[in-house]
N, CA, C and O atoms as CSV, one atom per row, in Angstrom:
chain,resi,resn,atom,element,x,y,z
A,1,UNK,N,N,69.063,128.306,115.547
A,1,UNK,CA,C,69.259,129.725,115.645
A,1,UNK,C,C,68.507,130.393,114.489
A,1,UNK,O,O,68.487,129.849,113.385
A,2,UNK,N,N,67.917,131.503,114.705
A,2,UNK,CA,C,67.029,132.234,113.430
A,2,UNK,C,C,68.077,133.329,112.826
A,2,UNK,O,O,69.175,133.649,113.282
A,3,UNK,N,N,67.697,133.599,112.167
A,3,UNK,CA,C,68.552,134.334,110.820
A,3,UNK,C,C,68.551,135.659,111.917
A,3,UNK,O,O,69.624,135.826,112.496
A,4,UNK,N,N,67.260,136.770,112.307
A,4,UNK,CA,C,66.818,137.772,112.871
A,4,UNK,C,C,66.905,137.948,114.112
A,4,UNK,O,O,66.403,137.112,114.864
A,5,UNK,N,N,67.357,138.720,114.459
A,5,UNK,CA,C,67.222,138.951,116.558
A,5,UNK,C,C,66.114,139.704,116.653
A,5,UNK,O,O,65.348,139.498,117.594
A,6,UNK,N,N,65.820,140.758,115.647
A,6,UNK,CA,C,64.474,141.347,115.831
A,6,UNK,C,C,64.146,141.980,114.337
A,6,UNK,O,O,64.927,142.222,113.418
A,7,UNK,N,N,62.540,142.185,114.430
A,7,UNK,CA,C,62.865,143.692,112.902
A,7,UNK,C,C,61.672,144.381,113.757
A,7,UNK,O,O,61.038,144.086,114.770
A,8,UNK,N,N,61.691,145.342,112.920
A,8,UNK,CA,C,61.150,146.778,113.505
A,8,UNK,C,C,60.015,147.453,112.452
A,8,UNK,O,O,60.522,147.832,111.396
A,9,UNK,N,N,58.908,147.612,112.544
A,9,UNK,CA,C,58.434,148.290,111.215
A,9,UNK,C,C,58.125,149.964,112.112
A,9,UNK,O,O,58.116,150.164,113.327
A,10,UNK,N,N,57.889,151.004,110.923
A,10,UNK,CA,C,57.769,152.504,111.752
A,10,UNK,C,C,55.648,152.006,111.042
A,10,UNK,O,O,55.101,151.455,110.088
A,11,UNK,N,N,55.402,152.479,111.930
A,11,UNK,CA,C,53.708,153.334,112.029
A,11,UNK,C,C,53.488,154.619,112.393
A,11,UNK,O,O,54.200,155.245,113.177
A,12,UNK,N,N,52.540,155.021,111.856
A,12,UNK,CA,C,52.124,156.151,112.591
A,12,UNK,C,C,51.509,156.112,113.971
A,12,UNK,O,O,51.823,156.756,114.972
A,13,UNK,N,N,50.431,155.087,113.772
A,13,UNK,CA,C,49.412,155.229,115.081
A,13,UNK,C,C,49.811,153.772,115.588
A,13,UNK,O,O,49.692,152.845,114.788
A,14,UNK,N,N,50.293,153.513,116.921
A,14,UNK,CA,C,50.540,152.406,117.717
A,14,UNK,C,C,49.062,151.678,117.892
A,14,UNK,O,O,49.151,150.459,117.752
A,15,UNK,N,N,47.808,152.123,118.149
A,15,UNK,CA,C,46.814,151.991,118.661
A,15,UNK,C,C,46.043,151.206,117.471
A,15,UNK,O,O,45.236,150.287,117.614
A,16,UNK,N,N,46.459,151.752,116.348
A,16,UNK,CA,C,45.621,151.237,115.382
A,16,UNK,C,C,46.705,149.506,114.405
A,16,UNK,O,O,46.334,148.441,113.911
A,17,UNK,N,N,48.292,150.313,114.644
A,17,UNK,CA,C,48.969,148.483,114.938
A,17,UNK,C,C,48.912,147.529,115.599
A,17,UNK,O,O,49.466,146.431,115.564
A,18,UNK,N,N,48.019,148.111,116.387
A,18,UNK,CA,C,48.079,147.329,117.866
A,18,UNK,C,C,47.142,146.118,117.290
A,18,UNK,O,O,47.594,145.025,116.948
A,19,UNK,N,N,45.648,146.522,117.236
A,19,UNK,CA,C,44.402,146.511,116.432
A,19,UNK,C,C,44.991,145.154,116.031
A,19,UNK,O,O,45.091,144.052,116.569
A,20,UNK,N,N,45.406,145.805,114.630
A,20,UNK,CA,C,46.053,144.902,113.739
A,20,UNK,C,C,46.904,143.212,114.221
A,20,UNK,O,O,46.582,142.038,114.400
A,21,UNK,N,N,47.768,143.827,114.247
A,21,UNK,CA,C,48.821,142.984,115.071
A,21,UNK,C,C,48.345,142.048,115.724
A,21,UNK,O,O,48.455,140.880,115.352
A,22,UNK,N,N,47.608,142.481,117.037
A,22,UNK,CA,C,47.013,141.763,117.927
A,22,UNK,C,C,46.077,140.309,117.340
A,22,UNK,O,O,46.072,139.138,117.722
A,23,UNK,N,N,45.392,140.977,116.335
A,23,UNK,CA,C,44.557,140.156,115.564
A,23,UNK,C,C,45.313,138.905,114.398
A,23,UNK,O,O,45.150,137.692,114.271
A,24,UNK,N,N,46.094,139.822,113.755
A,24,UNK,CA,C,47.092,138.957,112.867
A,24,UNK,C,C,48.510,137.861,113.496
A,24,UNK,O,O,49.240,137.018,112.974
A,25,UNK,N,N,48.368,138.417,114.790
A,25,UNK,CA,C,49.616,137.630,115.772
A,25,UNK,C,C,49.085,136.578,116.211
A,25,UNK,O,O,49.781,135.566,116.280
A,26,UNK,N,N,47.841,136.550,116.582
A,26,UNK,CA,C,47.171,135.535,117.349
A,26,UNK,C,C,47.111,134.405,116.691
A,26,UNK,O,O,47.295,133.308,117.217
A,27,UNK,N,N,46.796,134.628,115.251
A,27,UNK,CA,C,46.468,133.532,114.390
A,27,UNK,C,C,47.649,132.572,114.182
A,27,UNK,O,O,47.478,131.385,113.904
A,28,UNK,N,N,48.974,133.197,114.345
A,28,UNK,CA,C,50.409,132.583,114.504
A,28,UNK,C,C,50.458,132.099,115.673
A,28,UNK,O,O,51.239,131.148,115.662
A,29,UNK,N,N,49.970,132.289,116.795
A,29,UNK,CA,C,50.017,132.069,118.021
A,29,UNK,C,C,50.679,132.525,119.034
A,29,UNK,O,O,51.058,131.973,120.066
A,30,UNK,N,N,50.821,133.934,118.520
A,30,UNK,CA,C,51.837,134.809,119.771
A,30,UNK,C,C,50.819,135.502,120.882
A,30,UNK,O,O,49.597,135.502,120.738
A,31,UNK,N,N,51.297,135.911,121.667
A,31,UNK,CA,C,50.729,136.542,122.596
A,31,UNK,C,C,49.958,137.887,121.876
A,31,UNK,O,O,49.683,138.037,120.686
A,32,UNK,N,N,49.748,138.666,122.843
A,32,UNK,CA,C,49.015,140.353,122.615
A,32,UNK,C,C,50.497,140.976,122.813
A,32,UNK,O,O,51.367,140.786,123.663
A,33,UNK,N,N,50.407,141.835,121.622
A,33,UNK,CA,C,51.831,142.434,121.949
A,33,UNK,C,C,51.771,143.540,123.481
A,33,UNK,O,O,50.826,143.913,124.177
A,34,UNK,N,N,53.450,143.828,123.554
A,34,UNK,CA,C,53.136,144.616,124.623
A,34,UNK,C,C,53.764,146.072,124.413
A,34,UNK,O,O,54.969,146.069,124.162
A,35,UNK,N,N,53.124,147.321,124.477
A,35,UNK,CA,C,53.931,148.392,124.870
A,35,UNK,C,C,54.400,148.934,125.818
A,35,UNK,O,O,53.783,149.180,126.855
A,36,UNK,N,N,55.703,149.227,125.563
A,36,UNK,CA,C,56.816,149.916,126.121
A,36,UNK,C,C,56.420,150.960,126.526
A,36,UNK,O,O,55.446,151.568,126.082
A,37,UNK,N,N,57.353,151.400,127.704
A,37,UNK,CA,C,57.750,153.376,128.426
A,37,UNK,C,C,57.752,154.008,127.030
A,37,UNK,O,O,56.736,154.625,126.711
A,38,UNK,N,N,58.666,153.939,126.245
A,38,UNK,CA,C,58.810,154.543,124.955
A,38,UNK,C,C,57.736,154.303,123.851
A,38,UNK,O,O,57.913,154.695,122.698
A,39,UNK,N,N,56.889,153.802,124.154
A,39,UNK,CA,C,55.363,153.589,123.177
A,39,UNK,C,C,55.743,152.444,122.281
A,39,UNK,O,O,54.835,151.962,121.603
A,40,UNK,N,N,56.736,152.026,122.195
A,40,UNK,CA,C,56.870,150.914,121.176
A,40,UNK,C,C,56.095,149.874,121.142
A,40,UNK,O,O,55.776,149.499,122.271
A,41,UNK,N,N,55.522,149.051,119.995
A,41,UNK,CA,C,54.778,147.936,120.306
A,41,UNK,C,C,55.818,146.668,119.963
A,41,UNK,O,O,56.727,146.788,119.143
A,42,UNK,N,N,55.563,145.482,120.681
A,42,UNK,CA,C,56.586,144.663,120.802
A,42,UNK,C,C,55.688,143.448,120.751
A,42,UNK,O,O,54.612,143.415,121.348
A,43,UNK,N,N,56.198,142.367,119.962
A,43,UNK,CA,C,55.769,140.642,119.644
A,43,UNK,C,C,57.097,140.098,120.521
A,43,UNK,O,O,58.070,140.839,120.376
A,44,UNK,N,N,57.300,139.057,121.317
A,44,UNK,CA,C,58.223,138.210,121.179
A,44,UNK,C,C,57.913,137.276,121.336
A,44,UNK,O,O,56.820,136.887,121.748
A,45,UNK,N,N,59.578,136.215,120.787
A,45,UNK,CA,C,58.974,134.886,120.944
A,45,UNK,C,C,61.050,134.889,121.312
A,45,UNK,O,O,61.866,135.809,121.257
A,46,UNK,N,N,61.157,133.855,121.554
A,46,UNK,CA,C,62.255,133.009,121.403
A,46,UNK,C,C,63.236,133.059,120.574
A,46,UNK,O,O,64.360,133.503,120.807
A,47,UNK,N,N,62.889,132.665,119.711
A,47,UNK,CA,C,63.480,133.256,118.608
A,47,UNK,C,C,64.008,134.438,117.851
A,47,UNK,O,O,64.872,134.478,116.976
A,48,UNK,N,N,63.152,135.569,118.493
A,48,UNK,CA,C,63.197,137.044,118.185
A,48,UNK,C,C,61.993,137.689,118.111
A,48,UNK,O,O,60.948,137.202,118.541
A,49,UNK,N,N,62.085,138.746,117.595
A,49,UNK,CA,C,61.138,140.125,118.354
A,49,UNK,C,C,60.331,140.797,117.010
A,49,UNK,O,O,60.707,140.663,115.845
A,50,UNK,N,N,59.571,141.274,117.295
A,50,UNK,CA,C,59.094,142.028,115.515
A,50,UNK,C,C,58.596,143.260,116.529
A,50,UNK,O,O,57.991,143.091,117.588
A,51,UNK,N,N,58.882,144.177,116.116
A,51,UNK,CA,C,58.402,145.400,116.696
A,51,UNK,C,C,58.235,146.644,115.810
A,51,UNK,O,O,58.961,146.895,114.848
A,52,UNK,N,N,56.948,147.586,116.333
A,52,UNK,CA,C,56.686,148.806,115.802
A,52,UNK,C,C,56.321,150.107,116.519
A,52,UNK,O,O,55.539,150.462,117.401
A,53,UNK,N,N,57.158,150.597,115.808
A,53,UNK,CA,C,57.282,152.320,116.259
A,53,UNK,C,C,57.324,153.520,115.643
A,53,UNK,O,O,58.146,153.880,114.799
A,54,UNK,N,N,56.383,154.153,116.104
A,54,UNK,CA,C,56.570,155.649,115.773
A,54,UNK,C,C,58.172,155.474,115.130
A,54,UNK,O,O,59.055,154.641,115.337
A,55,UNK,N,N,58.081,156.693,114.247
A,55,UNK,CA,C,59.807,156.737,113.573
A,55,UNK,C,C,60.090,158.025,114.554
A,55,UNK,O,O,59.469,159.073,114.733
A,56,UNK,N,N,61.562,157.372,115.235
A,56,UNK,CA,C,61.799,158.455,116.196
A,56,UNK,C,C,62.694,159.791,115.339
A,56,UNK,O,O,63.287,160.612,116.039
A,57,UNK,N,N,62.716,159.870,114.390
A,57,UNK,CA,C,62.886,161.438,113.677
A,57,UNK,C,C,61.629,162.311,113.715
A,57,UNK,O,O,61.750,163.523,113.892
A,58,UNK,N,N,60.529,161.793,113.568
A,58,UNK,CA,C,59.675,162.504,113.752
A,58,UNK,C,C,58.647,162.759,112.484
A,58,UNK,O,O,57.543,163.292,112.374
A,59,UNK,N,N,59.561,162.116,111.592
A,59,UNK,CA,C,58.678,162.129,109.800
A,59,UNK,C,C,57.569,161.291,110.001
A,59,UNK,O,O,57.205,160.794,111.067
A,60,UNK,N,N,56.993,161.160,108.738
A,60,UNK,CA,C,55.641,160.472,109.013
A,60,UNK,C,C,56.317,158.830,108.678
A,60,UNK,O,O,57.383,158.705,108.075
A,61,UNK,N,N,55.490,157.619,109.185
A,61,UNK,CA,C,56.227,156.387,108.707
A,61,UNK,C,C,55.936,156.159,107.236
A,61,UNK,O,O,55.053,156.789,106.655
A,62,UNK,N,N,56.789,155.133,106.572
A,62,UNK,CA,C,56.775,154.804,105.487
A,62,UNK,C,C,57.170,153.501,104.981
A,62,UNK,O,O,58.205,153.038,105.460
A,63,UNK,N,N,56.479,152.738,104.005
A,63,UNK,CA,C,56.622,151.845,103.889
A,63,UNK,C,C,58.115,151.516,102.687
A,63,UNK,O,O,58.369,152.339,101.807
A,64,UNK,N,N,58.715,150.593,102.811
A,64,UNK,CA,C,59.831,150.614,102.135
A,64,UNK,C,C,59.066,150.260,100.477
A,64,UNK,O,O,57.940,149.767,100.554
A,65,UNK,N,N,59.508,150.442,99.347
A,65,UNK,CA,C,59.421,150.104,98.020
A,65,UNK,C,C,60.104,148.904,98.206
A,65,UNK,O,O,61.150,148.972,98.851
A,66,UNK,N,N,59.607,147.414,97.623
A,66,UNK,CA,C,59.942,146.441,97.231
A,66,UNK,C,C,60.268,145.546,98.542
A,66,UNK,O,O,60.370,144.321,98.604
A,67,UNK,N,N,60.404,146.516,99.580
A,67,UNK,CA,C,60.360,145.283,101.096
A,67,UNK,C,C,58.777,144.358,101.697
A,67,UNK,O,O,57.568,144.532,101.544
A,68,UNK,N,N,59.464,143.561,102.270
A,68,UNK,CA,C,58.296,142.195,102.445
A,68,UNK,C,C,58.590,141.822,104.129
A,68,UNK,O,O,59.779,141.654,104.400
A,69,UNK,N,N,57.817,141.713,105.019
A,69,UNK,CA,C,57.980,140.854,106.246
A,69,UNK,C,C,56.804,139.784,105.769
A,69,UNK,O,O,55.600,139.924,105.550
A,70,UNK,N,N,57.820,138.512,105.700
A,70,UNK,CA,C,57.065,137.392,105.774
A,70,UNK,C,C,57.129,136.937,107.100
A,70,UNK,O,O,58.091,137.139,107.841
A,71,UNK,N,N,56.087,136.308,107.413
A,71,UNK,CA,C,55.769,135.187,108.412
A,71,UNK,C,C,55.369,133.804,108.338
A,71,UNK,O,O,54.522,133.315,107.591
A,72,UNK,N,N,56.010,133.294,109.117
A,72,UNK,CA,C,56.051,131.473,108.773
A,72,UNK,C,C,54.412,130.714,109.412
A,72,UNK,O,O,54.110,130.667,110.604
A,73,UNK,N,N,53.429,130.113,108.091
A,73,UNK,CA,C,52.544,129.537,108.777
A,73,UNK,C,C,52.530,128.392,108.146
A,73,UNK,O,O,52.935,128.170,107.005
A,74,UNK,N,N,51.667,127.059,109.521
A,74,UNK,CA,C,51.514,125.987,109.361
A,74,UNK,C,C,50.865,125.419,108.923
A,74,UNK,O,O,50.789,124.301,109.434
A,75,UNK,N,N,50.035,125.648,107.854
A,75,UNK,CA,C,49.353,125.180,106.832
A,75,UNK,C,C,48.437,126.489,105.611
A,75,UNK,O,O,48.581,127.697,105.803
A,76,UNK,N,N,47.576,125.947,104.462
A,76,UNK,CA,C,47.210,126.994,103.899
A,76,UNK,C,C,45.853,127.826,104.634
A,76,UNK,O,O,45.425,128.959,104.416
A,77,UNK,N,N,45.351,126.693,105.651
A,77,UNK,CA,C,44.564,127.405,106.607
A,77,UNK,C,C,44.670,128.316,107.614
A,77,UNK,O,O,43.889,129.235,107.860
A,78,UNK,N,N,45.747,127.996,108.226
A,78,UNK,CA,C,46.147,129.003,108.817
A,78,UNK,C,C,46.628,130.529,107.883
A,78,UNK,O,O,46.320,131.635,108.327
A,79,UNK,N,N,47.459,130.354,106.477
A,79,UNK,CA,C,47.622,131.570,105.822
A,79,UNK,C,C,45.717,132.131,105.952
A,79,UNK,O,O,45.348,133.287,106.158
A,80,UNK,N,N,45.344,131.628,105.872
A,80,UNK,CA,C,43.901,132.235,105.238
A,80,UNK,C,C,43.212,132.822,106.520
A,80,UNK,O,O,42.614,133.874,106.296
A,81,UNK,N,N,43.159,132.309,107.999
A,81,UNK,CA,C,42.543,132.590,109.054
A,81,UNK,C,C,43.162,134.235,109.228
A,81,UNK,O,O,42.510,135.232,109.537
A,82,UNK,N,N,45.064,134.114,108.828
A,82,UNK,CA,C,45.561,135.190,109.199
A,82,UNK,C,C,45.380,136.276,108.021
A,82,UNK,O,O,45.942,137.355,108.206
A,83,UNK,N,N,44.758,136.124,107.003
A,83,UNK,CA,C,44.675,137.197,105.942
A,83,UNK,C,C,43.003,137.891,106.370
A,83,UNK,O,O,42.776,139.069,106.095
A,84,UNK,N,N,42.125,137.180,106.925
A,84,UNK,CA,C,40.900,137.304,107.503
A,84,UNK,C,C,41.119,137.973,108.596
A,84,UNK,O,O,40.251,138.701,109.078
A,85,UNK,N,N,42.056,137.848,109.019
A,85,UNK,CA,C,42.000,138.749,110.314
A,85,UNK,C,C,42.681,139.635,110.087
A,85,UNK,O,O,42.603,140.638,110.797
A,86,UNK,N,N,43.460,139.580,109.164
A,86,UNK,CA,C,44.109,141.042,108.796
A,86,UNK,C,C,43.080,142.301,107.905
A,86,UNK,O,O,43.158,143.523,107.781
A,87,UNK,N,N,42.041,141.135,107.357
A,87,UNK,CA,C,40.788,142.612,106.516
A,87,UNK,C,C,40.435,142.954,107.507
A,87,UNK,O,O,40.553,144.176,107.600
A,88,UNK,N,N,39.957,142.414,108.532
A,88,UNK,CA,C,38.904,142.508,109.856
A,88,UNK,C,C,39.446,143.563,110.644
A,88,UNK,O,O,38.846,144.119,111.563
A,89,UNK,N,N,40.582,143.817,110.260
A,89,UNK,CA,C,41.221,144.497,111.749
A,89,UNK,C,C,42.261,145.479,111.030
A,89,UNK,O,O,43.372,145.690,111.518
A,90,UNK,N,N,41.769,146.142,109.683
A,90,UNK,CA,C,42.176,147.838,109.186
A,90,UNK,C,C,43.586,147.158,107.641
A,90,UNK,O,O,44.307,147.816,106.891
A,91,UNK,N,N,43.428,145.919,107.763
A,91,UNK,CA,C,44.919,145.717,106.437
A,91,UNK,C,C,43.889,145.593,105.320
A,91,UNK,O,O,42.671,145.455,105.440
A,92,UNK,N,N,44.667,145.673,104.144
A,92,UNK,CA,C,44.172,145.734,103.047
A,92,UNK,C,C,45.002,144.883,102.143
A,92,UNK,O,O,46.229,144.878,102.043
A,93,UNK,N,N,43.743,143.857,101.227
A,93,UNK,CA,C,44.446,143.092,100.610
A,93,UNK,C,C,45.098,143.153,99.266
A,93,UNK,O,O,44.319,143.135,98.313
A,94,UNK,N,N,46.457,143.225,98.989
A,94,UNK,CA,C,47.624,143.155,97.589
A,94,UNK,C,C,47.692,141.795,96.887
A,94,UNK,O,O,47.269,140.719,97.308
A,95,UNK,N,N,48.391,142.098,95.579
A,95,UNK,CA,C,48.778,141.303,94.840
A,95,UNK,C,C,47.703,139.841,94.819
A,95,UNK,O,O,46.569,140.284,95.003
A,96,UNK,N,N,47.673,139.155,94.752
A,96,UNK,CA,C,47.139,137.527,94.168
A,96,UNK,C,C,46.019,137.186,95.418
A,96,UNK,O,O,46.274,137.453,96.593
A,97,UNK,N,N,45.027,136.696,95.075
A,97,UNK,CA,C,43.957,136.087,96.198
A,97,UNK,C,C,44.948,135.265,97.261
A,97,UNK,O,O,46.000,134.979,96.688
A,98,UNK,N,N,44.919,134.857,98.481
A,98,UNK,CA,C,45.942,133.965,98.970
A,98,UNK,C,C,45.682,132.536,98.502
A,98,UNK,O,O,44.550,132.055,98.458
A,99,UNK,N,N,47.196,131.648,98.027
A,99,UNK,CA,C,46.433,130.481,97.231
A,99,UNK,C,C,47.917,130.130,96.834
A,99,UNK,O,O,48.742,131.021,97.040
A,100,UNK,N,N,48.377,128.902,96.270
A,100,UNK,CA,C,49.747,128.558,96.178
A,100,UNK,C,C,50.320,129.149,94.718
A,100,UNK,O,O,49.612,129.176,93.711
A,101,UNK,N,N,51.818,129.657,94.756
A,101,UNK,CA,C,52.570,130.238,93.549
A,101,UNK,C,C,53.778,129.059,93.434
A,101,UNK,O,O,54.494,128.388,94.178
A,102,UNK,N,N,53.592,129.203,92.418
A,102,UNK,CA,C,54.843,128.353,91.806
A,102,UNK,C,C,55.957,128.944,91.048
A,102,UNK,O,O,55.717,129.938,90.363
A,103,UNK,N,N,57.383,128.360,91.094
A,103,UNK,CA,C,58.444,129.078,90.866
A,103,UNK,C,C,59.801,128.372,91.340
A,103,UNK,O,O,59.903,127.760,92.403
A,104,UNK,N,N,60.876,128.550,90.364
A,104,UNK,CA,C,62.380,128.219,90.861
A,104,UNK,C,C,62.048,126.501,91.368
A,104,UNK,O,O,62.788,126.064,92.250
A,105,UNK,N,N,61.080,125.673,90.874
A,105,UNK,CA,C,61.182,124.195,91.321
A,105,UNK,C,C,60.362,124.565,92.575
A,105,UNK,O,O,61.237,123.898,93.128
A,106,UNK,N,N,59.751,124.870,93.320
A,106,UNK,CA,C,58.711,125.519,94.329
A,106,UNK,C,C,57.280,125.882,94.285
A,106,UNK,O,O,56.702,126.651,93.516
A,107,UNK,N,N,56.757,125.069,95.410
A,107,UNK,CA,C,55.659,125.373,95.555
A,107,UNK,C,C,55.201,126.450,96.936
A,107,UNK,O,O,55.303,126.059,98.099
A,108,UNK,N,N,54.806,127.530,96.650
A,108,UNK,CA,C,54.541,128.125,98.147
A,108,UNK,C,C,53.067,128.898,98.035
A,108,UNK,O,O,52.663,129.624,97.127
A,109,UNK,N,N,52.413,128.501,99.246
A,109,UNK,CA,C,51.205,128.894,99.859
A,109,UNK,C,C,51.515,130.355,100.340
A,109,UNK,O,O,52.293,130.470,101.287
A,110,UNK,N,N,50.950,131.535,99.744
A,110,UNK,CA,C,51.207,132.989,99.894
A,110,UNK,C,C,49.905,133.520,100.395
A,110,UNK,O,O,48.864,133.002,99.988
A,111,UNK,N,N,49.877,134.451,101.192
A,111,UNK,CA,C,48.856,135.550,101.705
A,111,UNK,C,C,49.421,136.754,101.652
A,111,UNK,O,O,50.211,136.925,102.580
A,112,UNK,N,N,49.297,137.847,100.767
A,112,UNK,CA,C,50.066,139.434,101.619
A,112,UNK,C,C,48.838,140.075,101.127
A,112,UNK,O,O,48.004,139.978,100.227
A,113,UNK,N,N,49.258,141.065,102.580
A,113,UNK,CA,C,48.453,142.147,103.170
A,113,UNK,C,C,49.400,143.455,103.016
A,113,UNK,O,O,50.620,143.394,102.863
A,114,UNK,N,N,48.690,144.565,103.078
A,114,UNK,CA,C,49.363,145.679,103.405
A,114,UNK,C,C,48.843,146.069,105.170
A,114,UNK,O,O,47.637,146.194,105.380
A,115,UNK,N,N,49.612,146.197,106.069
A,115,UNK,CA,C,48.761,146.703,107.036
A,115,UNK,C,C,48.819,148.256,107.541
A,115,UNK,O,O,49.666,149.097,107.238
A,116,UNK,N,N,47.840,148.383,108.279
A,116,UNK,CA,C,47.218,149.983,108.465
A,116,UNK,C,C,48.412,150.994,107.693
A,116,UNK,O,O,48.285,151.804,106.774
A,117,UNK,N,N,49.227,150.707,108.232
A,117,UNK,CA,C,50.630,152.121,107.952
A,117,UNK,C,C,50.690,151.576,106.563
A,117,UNK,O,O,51.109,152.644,106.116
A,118,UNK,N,N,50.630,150.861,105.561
A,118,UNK,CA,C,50.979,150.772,104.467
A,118,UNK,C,C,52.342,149.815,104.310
A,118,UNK,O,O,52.887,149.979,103.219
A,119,UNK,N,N,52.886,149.013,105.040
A,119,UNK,CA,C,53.624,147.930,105.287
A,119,UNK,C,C,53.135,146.163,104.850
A,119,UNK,O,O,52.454,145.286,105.381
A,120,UNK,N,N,54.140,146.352,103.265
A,120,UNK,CA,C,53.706,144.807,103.151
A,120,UNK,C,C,54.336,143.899,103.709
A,120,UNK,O,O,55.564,143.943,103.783
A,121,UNK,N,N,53.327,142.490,104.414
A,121,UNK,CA,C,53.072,141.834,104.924
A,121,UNK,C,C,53.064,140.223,104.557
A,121,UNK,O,O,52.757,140.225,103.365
A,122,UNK,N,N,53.176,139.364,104.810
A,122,UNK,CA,C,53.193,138.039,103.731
A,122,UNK,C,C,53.238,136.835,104.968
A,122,UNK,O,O,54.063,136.802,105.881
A,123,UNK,N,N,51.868,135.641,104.685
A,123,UNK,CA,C,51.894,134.796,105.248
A,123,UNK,C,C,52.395,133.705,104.399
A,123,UNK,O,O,51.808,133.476,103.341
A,124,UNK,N,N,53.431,132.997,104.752
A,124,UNK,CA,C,54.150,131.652,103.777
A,124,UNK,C,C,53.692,130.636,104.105
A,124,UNK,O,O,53.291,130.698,105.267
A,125,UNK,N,N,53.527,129.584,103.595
A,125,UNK,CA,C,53.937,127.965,103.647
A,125,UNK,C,C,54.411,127.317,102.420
A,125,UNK,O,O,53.826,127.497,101.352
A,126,UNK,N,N,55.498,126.535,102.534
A,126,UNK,CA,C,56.272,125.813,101.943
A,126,UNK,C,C,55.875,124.912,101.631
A,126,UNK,O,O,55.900,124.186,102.624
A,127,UNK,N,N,55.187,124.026,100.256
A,127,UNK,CA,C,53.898,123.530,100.101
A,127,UNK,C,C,55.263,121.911,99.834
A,127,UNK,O,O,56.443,122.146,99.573
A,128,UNK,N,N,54.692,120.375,99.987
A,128,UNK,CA,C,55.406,119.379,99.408
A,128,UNK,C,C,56.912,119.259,100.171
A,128,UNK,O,O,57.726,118.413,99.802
């Protein structure tokens, strides 16, 4: 069972997450996301859902201070295919080149991105 049933990030422009997404999902191996009647853009898998939407108040979206969506990848090649496809396709790259951090007895293989809306992003592997 996964921790998440779904998460949700707000964007402004669906078209230009899409972009994104599409490109950075693939490399995980999900499908092309799909939008909804209600414009929402939607990933699923089995496990659960990652989805983005317009913020239905109507403000502009925003990225949280100090929040992270990580995503689980299967080696440091794969972090790297998916940080490449995240420059390629409107994200912009934060904090440390992608490359392993150490910490708390831990080794982990990190990638983060900010993507289009300004939402940080993070490819993991659990190194050993």
């Amino acid at each position: 069972m996964s921790m998440f049933s779904h998460v949700m990030l707000g964007v402004d422009d669906i078209d230009e997450a899409k972009k994104f997404y599409d490109a950075t999902m693939s490399v995980l191996g999900y499908r092309e996301g799909v939008i909804d009647p209600k414009g929402r853009l939607f990933y699923f898998d089995k496990r659960g859902t990652f989805g983005l939407s317009i913020p239905i108040d109507g403000n502009p979206a925003s990225c949280g201070n100090g929040s992270t969506i990580g995503f689980t990848v299967d080696s440091p090649e794969q972090a790297d295919a998916w940080h490449k496809a995240g420059l390629e396709n409107g994200g912009t790259a934060i904090e440390d080149p992608p490359g392993i951090r150490e910490g708390s007895g831990m080794q982990l293989y990190l990638a983060y991105l900010r993507d289009p809306a300004g939402n940080k992003i993070c490819a993991m592997r659990r190194m050993g």
